[in-house]
C-alpha positions in Angstrom: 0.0 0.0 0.0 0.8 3.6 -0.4 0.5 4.8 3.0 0.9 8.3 4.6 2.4 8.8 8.3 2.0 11.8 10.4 4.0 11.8 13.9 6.4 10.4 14.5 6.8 10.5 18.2 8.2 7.6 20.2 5.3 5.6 19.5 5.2 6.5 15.9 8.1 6.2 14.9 7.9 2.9 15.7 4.7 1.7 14.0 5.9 3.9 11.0 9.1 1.6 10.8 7.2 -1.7 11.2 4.9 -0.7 8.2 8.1 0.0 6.1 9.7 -3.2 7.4 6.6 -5.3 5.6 7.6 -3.6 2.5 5.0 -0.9 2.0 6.0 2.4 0.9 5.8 4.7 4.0 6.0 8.6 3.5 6.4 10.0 6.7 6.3 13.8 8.2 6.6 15.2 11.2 7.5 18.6 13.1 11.0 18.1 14.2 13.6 16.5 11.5 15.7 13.8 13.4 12.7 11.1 13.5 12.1 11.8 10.1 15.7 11.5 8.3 16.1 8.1 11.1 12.8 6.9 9.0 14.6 8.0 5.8 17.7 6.1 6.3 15.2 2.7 6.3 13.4 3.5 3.1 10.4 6.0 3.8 10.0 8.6 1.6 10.1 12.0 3.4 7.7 15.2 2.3 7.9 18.0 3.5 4.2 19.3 4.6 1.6 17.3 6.2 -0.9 18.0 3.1 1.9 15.1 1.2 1.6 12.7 3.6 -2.2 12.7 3.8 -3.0 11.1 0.5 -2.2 7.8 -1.0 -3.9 4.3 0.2 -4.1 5.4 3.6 -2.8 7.4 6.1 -1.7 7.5 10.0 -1.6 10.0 12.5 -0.5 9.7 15.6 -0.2 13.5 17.2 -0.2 14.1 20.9 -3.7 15.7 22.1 -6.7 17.4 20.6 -4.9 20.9 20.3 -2.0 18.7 17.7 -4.9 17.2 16.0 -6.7 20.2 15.3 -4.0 21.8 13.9 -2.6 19.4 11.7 -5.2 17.8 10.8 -8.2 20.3 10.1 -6.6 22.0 7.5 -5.9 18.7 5.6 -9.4 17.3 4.7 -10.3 19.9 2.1 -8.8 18.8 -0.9 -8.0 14.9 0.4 -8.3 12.4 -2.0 -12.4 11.2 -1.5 -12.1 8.1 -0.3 -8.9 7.7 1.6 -8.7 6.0 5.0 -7.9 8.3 7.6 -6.6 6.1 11.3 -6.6 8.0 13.9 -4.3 7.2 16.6 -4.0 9.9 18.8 -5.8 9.9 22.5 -8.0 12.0 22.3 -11.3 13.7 23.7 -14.8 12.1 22.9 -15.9 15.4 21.9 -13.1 15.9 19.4 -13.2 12.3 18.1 -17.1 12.8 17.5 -16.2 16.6 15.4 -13.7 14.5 13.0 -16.3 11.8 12.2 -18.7 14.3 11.0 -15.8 16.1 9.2 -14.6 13.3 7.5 -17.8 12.5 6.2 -18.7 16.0 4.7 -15.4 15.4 2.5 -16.3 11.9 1.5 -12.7 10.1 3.7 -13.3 7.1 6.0 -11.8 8.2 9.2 -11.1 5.4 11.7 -9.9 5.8 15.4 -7.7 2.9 16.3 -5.9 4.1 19.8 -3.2 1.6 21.3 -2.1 0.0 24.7 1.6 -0.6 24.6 4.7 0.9 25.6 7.6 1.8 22.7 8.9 -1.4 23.3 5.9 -3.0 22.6 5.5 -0.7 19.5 8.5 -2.0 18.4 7.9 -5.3 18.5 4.7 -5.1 16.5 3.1 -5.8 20.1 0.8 -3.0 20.4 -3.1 -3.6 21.8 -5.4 -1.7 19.2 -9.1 -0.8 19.8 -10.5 0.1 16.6 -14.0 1.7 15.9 -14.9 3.0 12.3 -17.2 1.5 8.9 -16.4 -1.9 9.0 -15.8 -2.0 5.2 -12.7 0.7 6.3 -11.9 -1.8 9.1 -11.8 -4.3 6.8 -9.2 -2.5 4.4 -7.0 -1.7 6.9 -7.1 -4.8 9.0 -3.5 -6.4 7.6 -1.9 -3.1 8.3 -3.2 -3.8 11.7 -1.7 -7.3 11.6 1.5 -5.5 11.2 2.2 -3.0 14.2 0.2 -5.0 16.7 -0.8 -8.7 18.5 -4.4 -8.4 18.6 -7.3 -5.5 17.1 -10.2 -5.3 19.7 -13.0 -3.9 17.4 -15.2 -1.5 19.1 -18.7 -0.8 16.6 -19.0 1.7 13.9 -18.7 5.2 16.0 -15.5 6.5 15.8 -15.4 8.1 19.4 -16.2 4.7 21.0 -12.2 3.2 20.7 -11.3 6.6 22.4 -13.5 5.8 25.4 -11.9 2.2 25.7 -8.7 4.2 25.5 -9.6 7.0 28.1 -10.9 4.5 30.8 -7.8 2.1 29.9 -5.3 4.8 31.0 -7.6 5.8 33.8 -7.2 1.9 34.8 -3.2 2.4 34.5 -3.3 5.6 36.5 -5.2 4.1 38.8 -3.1 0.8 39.3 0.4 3.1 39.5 -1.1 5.3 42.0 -2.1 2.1 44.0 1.3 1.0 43.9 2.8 4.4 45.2 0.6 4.8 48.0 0.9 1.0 48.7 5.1 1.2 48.6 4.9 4.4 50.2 2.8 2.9 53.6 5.1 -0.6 53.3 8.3 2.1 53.6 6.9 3.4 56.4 7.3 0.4 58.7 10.8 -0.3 57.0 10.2 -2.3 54.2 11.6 -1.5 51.0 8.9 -1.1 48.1 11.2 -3.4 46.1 10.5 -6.4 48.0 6.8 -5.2 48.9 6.2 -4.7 45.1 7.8 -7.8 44.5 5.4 -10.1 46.4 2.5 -8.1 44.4 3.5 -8.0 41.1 4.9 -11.8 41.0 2.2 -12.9 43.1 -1.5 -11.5 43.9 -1.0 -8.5 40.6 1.1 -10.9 38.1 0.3 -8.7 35.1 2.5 -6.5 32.2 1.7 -3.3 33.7 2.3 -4.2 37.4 5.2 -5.7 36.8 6.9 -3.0 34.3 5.3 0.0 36.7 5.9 -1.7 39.9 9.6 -1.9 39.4 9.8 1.3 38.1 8.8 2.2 41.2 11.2 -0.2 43.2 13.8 1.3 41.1 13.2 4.7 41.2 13.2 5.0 37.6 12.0 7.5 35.9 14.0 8.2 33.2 13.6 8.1 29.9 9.7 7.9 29.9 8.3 5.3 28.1 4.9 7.0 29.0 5.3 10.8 30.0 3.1 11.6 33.2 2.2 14.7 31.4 0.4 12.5 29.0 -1.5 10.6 31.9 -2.7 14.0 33.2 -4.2 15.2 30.0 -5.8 11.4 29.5 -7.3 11.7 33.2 -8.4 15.2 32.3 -10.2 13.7 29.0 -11.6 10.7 30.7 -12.9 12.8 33.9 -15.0 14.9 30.8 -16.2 12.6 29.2 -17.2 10.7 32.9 -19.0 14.4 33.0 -20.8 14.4 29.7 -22.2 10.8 30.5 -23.1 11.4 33.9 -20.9 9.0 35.1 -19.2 9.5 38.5 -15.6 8.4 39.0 -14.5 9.7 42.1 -11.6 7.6 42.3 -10.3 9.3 38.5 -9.9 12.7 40.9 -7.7 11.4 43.3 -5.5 9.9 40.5 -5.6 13.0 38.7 -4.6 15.0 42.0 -1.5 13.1 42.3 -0.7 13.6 39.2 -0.9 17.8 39.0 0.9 17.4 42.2 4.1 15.6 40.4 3.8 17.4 37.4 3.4 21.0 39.6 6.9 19.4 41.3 8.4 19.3 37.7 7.8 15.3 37.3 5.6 16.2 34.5 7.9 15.0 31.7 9.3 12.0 33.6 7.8 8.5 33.5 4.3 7.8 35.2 6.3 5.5 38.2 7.4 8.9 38.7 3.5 9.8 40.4 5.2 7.8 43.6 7.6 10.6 44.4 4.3 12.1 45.4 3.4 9.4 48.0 6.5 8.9 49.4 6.9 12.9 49.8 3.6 12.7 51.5 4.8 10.3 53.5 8.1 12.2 54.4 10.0 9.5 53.0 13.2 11.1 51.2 14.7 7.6 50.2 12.2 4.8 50.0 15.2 2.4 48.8 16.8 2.4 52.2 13.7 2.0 54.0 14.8 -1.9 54.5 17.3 -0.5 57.2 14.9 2.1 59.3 16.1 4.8 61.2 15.6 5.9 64.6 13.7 8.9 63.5 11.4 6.4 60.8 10.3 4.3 63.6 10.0 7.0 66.0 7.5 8.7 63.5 5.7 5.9 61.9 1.9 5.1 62.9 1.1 3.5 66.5 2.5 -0.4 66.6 5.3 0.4 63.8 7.9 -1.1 66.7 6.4 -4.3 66.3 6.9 -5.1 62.6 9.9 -2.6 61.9 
């Protein structure tokens, strides 16, 4: 297929690469230069404006939030080639995902939201989770492209905006489970045991799942660096999923204390670290400076943790 590719972030870049590996011609643009010219050097074809990459067979974007996508995007769809398949794979709002249905269909393109669970690793290995919602003619098209970047499409109905709901209460679930963790290592530290070997009974035992396990010794580790999913982009996807809990009167009280911790790590300049790094903001509630060492207690730890500490310490 002739295929067009727009963003090439560290997720993109990746599913961009695996579509060029399979032998389809890839033309790729993006903001910044490097991830372009790295694409280059593999066999894409790079244009220079977005307008050249959104024509062919079909076409990927995958921008950061709804402010990217309008920008980019918006301008593109006059003038598109009628019938081209538009996929979507940006997270982002119900609202907006809803606006570029309707858009798409006044200029006669199939547009198809297909957001993705997976880290760049995961991207890289062609080992993405995509939930897909779009015509199913469209979905049918595009289904061996599919086959390409990732191990399994979860198809979602005919309405666009519905695989951006998966995807918003999805990263509200991974919020939800990190912040767990935090809180969870953050108490354990407190009576002098270190969140690696708390963690480790959890995720190897009772929680023996990808994201535990990756998150929850992030979190033993401390480590933070390089993101492989930017807390930043948690706190706009809680943001997202906490409106569209609004629109649908549905209450998820538990979404606002996730996205509290969150604006609390980003407001302490964790915003573009990885998500583990929302446990600084339990153990700093905690007063713990290093929860590492917490296997060997201090005076003053015990001294100050809760009533009955001296038995288990």
């Amino acid at each position: 297929m002739d295929i067009g590719f727009i963003g090439l972030g560290t997720m993109g870049s990746r599913v961009a690469a695996n579509l060029l590996k399979a032998g389809h011609k890839v033309r790729v643009w993006n903001r910044s230069r490097p991830s372009v010219d790295a694409l280059a050097r593999g066999g894409a074809t790079p244009v220079g404006t977005a307008r050249e990459a959104f024509s062919g067979d079909a076409v990927f974007s995958m921008l950061a939030d709804d402010a990217a996508v309008r920008a980019v995007i918006d301008p593109l769809l006059d003038g598109a080639p009628k019938g081209l398949v538009h996929i979507n794979m940006a997270t982002i709002s119900v609202t907006l995902a809803r606006d570029l249905a309707a858009r798409h269909r006044e200029h006669g393109l199939e547009y198809i939201a297909a957001t993705v669970f997976g880290r760049p690793e995961l991207a890289a290995a062609a080992k993405l989770t995509i939930v897909a919602a779009g015509d199913p003619r469209a979905l049918t098209r595009i289904q061996p492209l599919f086959d390409l970047i990732g191990q399994r499409t979860w198809p979602m109905g005919d309405q666009p905006e519905r695989a951006n709901v998966v995807k918003l209460a999805g990263n509200f679930m991974l919020g939800a489970a990190v912040e767990a963790m935090a809180e969870a290592a953050a108490m354990s530290a407190r009576y002098g045991i270190a969140p690696a070997d708390m963690l480790n009974v959890m995720t190897n035992g009772v929680f023996a799942a990808p994201a535990y396990q990756y998150y929850g010794d992030a979190i033993a580790k401390e480590r933070y660096e390089p993101p492989g999913f930017r807390l930043s982009l948690t706190l706009k996807d809680l943001r997202l999923a906490k409106a569209a809990a609004d629109e649908a009167a549905a209450p998820m009280p538990l979404a606002d204390v996730v996205y509290e911790s969150l604006l609390e790590a980003a407001a302490n300049g964790d915003g573009e670290r990885d998500l583990a790094a929302v446990a600084k903001v339990s153990m700093r509630r905690a007063g713990i400076d290093k929860p590492s060492a917490a296997g060997t207690a201090t005076r003053e730890s015990r001294d100050s943790a809760p009533p009955g500490a001296e038995r288990h310490a």
